[in-house]
ZATORTI-820568 format. One record per residue (C-alpha): residue number from 0; z, y, x; residue in one letter. Coordinates in Angstrom, 3 decimals, decimal comma. Layout:
% ZATORTI-820568
NUM/Z/Y/X/a .
...
***
This chain:
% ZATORTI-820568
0/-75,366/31,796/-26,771/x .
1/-72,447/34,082/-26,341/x .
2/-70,022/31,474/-25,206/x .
3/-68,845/32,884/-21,667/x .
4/-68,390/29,519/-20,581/x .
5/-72,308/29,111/-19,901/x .
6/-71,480/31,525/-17,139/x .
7/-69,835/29,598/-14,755/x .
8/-71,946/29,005/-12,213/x .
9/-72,727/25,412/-11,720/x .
10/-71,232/22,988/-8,739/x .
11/-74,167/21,937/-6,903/x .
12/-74,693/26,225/-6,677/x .
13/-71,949/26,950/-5,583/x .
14/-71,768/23,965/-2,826/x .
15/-75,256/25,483/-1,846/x .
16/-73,316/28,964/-0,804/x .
17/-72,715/29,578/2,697/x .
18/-69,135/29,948/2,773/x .
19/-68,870/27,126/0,327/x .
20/-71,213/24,787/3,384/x .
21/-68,746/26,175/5,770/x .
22/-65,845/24,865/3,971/x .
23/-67,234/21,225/3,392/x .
24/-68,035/21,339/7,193/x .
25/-64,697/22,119/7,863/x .
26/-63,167/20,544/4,996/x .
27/-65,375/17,361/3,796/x .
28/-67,635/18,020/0,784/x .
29/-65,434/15,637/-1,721/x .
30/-62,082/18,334/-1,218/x .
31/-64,481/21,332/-1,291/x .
32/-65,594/19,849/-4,294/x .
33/-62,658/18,843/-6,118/x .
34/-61,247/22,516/-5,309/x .
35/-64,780/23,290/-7,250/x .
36/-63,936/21,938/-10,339/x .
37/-60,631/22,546/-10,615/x .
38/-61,863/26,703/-10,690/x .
39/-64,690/25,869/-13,197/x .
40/-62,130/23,597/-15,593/x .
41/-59,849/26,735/-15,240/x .
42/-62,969/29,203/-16,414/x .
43/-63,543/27,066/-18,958/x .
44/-59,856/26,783/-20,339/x .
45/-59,846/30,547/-20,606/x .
46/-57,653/31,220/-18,004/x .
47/-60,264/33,119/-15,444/x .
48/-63,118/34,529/-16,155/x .
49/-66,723/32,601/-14,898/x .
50/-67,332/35,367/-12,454/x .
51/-64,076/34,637/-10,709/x .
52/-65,010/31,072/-10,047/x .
53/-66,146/31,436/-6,760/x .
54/-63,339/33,834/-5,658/x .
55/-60,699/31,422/-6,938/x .
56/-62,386/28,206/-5,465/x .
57/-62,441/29,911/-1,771/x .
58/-58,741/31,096/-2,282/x .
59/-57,743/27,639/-3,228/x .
60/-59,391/26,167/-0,434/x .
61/-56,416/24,540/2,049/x .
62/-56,024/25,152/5,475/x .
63/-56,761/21,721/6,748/x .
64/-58,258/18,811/5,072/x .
65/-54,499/16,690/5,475/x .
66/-51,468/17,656/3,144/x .
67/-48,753/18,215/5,412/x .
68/-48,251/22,061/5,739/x .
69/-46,446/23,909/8,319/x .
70/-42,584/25,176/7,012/x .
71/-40,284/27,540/8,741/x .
72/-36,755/25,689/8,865/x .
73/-33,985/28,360/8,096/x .
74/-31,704/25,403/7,226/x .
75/-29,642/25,496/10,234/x .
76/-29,884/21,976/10,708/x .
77/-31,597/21,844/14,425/x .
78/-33,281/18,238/13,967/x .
79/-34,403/18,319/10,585/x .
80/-36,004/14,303/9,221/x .
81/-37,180/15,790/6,345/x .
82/-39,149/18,197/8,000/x .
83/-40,520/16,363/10,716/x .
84/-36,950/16,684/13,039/x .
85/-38,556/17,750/15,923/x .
86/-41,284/20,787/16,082/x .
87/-43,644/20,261/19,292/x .
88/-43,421/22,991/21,855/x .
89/-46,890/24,970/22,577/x .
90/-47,428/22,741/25,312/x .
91/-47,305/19,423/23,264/x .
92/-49,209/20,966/20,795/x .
93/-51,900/22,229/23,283/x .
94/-51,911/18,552/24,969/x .
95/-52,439/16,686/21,528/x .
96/-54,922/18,800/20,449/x .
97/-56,728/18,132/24,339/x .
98/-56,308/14,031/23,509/x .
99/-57,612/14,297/19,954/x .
100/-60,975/13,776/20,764/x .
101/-62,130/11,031/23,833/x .
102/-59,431/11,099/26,614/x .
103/-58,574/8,678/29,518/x .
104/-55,668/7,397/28,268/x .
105/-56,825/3,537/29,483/x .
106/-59,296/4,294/31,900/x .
107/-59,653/5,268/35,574/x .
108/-61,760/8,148/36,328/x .
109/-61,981/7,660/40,064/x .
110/-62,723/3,485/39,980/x .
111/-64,294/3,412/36,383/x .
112/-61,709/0,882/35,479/x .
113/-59,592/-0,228/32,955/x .
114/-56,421/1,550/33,348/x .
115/-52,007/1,361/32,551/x .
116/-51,917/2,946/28,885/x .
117/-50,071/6,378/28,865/x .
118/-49,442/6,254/32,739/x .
119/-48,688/9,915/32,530/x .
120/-46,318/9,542/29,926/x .
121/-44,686/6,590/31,310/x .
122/-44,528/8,356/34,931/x .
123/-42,994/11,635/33,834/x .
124/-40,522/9,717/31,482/x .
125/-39,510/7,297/35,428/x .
126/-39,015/10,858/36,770/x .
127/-36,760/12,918/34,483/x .
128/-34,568/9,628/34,220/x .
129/-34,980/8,251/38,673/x .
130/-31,690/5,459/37,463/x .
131/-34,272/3,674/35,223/x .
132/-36,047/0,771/37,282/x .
133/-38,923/0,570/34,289/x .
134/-39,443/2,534/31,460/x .
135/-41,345/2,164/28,227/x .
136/-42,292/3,544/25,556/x .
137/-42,539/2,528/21,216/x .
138/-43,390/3,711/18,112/x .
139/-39,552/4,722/17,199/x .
140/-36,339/3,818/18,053/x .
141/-35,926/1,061/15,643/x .
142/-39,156/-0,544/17,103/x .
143/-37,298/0,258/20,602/x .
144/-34,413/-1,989/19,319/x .
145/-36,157/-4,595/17,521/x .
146/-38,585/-5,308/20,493/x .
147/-35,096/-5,816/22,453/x .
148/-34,324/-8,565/19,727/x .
149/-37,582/-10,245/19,745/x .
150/-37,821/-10,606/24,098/x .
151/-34,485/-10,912/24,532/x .
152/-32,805/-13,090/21,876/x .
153/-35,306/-15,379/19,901/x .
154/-32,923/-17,528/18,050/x .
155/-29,724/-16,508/20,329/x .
156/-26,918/-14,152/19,290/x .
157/-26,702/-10,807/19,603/x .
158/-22,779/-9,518/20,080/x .
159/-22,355/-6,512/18,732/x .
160/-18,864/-4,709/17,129/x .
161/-18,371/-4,523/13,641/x .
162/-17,733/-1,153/13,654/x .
163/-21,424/-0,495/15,051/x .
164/-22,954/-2,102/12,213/x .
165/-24,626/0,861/10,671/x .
166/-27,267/1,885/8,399/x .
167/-29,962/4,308/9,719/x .
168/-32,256/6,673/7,535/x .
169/-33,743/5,753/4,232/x .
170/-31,084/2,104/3,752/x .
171/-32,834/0,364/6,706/x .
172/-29,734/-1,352/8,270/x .
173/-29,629/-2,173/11,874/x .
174/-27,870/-5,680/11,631/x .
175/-30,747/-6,541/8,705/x .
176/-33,457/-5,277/11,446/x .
177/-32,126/-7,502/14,212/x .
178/-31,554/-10,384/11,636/x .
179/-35,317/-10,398/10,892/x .
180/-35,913/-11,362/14,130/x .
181/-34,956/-14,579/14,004/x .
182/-31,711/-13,378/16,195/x .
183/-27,881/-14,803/15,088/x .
184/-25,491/-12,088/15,020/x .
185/-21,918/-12,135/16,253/x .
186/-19,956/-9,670/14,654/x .
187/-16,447/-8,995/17,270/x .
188/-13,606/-6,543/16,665/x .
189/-13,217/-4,748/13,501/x .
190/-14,476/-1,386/11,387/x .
191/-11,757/1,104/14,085/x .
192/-11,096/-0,893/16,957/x .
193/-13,489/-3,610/19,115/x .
194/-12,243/-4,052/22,777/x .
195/-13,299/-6,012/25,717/x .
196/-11,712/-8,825/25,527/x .
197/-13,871/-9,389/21,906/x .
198/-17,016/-9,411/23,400/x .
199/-15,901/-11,866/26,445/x .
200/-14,285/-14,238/23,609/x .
201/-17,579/-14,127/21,644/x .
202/-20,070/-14,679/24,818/x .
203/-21,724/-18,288/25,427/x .
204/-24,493/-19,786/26,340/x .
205/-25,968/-18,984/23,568/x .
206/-25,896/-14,955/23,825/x .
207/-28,861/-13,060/24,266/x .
208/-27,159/-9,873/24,933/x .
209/-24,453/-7,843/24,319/x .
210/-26,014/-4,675/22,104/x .
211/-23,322/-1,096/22,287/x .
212/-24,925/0,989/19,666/x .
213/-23,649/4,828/19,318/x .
214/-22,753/5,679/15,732/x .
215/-24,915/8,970/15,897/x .
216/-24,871/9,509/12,387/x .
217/-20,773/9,024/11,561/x .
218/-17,181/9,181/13,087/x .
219/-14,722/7,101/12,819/x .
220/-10,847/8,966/14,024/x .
221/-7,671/8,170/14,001/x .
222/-6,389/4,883/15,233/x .
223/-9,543/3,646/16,973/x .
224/-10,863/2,217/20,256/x .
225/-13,953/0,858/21,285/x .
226/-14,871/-1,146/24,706/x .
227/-17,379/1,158/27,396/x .
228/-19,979/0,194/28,290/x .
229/-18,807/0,117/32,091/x .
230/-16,066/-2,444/30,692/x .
231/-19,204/-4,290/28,840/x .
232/-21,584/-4,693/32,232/x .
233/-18,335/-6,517/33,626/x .
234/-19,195/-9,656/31,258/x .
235/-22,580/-10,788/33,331/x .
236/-24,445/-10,815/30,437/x .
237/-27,291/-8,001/29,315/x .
238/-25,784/-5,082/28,190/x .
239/-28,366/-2,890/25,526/x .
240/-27,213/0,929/24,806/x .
241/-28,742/2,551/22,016/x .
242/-27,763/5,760/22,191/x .
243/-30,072/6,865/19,168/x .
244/-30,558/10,737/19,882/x .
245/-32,796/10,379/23,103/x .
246/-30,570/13,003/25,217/x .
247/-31,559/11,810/28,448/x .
248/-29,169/13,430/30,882/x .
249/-25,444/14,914/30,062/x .
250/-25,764/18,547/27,696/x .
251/-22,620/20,621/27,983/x .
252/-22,474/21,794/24,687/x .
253/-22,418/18,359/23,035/x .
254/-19,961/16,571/25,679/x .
255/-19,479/13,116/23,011/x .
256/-23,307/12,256/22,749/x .
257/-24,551/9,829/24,910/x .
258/-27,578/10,099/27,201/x .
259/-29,528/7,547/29,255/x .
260/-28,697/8,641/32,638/x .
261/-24,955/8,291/32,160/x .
262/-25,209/4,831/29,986/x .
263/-27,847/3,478/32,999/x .
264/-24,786/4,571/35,867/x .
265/-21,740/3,160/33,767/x .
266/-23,814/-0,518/34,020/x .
267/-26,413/-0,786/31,040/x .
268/-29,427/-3,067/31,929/x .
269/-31,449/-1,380/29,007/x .
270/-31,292/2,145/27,036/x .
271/-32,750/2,603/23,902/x .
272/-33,468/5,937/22,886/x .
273/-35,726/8,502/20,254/x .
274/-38,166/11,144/21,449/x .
275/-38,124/12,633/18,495/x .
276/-34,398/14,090/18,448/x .
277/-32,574/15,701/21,303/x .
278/-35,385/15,257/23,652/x .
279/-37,448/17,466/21,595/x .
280/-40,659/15,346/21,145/x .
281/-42,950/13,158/19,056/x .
282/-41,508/10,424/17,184/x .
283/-41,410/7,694/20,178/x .
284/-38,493/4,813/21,092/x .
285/-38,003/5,149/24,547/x .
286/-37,121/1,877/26,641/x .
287/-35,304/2,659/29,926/x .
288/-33,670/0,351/32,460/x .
289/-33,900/-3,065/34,429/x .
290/-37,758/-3,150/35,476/x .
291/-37,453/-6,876/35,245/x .
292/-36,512/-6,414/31,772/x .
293/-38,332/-3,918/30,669/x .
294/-41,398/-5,385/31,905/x .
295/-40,494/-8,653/30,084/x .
296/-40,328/-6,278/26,404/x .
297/-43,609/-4,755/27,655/x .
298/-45,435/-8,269/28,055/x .
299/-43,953/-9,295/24,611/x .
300/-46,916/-10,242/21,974/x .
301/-44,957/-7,748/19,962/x .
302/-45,085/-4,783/21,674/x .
303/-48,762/-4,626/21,232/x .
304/-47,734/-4,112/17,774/x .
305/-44,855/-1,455/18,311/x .
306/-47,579/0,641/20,743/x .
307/-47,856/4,154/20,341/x .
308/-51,267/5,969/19,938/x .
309/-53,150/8,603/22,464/x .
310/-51,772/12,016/20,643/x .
311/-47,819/10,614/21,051/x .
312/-48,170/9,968/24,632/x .
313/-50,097/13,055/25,108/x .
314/-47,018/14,921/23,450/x .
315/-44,264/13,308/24,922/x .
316/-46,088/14,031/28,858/x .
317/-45,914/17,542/27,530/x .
318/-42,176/17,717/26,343/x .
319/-41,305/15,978/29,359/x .
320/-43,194/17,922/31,961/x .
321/-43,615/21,526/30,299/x .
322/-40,947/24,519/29,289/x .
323/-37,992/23,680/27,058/x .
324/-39,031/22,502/23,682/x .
325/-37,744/24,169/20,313/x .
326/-35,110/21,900/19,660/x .
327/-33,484/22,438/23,341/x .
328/-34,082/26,314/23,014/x .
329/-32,234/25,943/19,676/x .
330/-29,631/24,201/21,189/x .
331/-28,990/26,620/23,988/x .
332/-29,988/29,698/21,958/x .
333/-26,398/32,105/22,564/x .
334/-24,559/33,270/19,217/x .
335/-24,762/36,675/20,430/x .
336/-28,557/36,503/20,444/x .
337/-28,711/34,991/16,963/x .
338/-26,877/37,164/15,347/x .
339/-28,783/40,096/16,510/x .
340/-32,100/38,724/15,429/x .
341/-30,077/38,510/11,696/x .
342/-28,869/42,095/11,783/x .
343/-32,389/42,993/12,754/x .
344/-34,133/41,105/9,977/x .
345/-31,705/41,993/7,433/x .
346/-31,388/45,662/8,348/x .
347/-35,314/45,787/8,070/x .
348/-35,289/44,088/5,081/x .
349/-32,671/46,085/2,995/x .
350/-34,349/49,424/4,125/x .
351/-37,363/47,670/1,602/x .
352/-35,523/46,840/-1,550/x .
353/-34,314/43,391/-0,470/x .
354/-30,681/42,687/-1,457/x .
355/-29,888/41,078/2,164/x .
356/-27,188/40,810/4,491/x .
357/-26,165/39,683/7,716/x .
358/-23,270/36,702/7,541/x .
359/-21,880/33,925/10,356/x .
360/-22,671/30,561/9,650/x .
361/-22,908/26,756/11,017/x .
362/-25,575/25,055/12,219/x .
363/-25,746/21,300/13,109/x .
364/-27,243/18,981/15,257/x .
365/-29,107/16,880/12,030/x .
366/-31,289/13,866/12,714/x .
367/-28,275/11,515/13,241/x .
368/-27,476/13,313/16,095/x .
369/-23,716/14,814/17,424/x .
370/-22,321/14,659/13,334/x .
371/-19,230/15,948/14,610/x .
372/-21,322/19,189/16,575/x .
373/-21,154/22,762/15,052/x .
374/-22,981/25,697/16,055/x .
375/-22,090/29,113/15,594/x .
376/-24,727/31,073/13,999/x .
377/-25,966/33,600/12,113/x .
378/-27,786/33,706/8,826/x .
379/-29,489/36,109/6,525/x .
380/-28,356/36,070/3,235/x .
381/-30,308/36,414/0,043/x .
382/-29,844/36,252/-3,540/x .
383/-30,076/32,472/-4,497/x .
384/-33,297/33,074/-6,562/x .
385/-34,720/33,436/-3,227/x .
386/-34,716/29,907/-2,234/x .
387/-37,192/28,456/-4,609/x .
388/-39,180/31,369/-4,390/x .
389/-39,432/30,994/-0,413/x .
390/-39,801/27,166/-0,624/x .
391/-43,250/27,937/-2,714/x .
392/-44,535/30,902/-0,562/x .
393/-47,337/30,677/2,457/x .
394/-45,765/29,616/4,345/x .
395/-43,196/27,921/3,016/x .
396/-39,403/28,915/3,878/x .
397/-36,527/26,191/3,474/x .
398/-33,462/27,659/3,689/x .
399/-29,678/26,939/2,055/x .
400/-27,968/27,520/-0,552/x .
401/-24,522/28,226/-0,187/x .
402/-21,467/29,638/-2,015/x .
403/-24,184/31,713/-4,799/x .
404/-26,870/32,833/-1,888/x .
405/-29,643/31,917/-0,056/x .
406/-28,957/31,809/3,725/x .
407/-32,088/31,584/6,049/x .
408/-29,914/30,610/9,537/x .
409/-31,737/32,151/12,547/x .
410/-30,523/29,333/14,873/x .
411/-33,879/27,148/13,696/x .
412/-36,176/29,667/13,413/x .
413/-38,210/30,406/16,464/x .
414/-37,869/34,059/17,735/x .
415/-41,588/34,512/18,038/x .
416/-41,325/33,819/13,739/x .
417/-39,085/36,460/12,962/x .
418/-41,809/38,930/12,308/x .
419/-43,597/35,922/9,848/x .
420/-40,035/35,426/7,952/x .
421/-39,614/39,344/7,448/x .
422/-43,414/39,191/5,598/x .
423/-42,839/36,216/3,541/x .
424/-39,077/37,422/2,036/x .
425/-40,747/40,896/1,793/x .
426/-43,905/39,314/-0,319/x .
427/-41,407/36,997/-2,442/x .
428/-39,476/40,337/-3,745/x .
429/-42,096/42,154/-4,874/x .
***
């Protein structure tokens, strides 16, 4: 009778609480639950008391019902894949949370009719790029490619220089993409140097298309050359760029990416491009070119299949049409400006104990984007105990760890989370 463990309250009681009903509305009973029993097995393993059941429950309770969980990048690296590469801007966020629920994203207000799919999406991407005859839009760049494949060269070669034969994230390999299809490909040149006349040796009747692909995520220097893609339009045969970041118009502070408007002017018939990188968007493979062409890939049975959903056209309107996204501001952000904010942060934070200090570092480009790219910035360095303290605190804080200390660079972090940073070192010292 004087076992404490007949005090914890039971689960259906504590699911009949207010705040408890509020959390399963919010929630879903089954989480609410789970998060339930998880307190009581705790109570009865000794390691709370029954009376902190319900405290310990609601504490544990996540924010949303989904796992992700928002992180503040302090890695320097701009377009980060492990962490999502490109945060939304306020505006994308504000339109996907607007097309969450019933929007007209096929319909016709005015006639009550059926409707083009993403129209506002697919007119605002036609404007920012006016050299593209047609424009579409797929779930990723790869899709972006391998609808190209599929439309354009069902059981015909695809040209393409062996030094452009690369592997993209996680060991997915372009040629092995294309070679799914049901494409042949024709490998020209060799690993440093592919010219023009190697492509118009290799071109037959049976080429599809002649496919340039940037090598965003390696160089290769020294005694190299490679054939434009001006010199490529020359061979009257399609011409696809895939210029892999998604910058769509020339950026002076990364003067050797590609972008879509330039590729489209030297003589490209289609541009293949992410919206997730340098544009600043929602994972998307932009299609940009010929309209004859691109209308052709859009009538494709496959491209059903490759189709994006409401909530990614809804975000990439936004990035297109609204202020500067985060990865753009990042990208423009002045050193001078950085390293302020770091002598600010760090100054604050040593007169409270913390063991910090203001040093210059590089930031890159990530994401497969510019690899050769380096941006002066400024970081705020910590003691390297920090770092998995940080990367387990609310919210979570992924910095670097570098030569014996934790650096949190203040290129990636957005000026309007300085104030959130400061808190979360502050709580991880004490």
């Amino acid at each position: 009778m004087d076992d404490p463990r007949r005090r914890i309250p039971r689960t259906d009681a504590l699911l009949a609480e207010p705040r408890f009903v509020k959390a399963g509305h919010d929630l879903g009973h089954e989480l609410v639950k789970s998060v339930i029993v998880t307190a009581q097995s705790r109570a009865r393993a000794g390691e709370i008391s029954p009376e902190e059941v319900a405290e310990e429950a609601l504490a544990a309770l996540p924010a949303t019902a989904g796992s992700l969980r928002p992180v503040l990048n302090a890695t320097g690296v701009v377009v980060h894949t492990n962490l999502g590469r490109a945060p939304l801007s306020s505006a994308a966020r504000d339109a996907v949370l607007a097309a969450s629920g019933n929007t007209d994203v096929e319909f016709d207000l005015a006639t009550g009719q059926r409707a083009r799919r993403g129209r506002g999406a697919l007119a605002a991407l036609a404007e920012k790029v006016p050299d593209a005859g047609g424009v579409h839009v797929v779930n990723n760049n790869a899709a972006a490619l391998l609808l190209c494949a599929l439309a354009l060269a069902p059981g015909r070669e695809i040209v393409i220089s062996r030094g452009e034969l690369v592997e993209i994230g996680d060991g997915f390999r372009i040629p092995e993409l294309l070679a799914s299809t049901g494409a042949v490909l024709r490998e020209v040149g060799t690993t440093n140097r592919t010219t023009s006349r190697d492509y118009a040796e290799a071109i037959g009747a049976d080429t599809g298309f002649v496919l340039k692909v940037h090598p965003s995520n390696f160089r290769v220097t020294g005694f190299t050359a490679e054939a434009s893609v001006a010199e490529l339009a020359r061979l009257d045969v399609p011409v696809v760029a895939d210029i892999g970041s998604g910058l769509l118009h020339p950026h002076s502070s990364l003067p050797e990416e590609p972008d879509a408007t330039s590729m489209l002017r030297a003589g490209a018939d289609l541009v293949v491009a992410s919206g997730d990188k340098l544009l600043g968007g929602p994972q998307a493979g932009l299609v940009l070119g010929d309209r004859s062409l691109v209308e052709h890939l859009r009538r494709h049975p496959a491209a059903r299949g490759l189709r994006v959903d409401k909530l990614t056209l809804a975000a990439l309107e936004a990035t297109l049409r609204g202020p500067a996204p985060p990865v753009r501001a990042a990208l423009d952000a002045e050193y001078a400006g950085v390293r302020a904010r770091a002598e600010h942060l760090a100054g604050s934070l040593a007169a409270r104990g913390v063991d910090a200090t203001t040093v210059d570092s590089s930031a890159a480009i990530g994401g497969g984007g510019a690899p050769g790219a380096v941006l002066e910035s400024a970081s705020v360095s910590l003691p390297s105990g920090y770092a998995e303290r940080l990367r387990a605190a609310d919210p979570p804080v992924v910095g670097r760890v570098e030569d014996g200390r934790c650096l949190l660079d203040l290129r990636t972090i957005d000026p309007g989370d300085d104030e959130c940073l400061r808190e979360v070192v502050s709580r991880c010292t004490s």
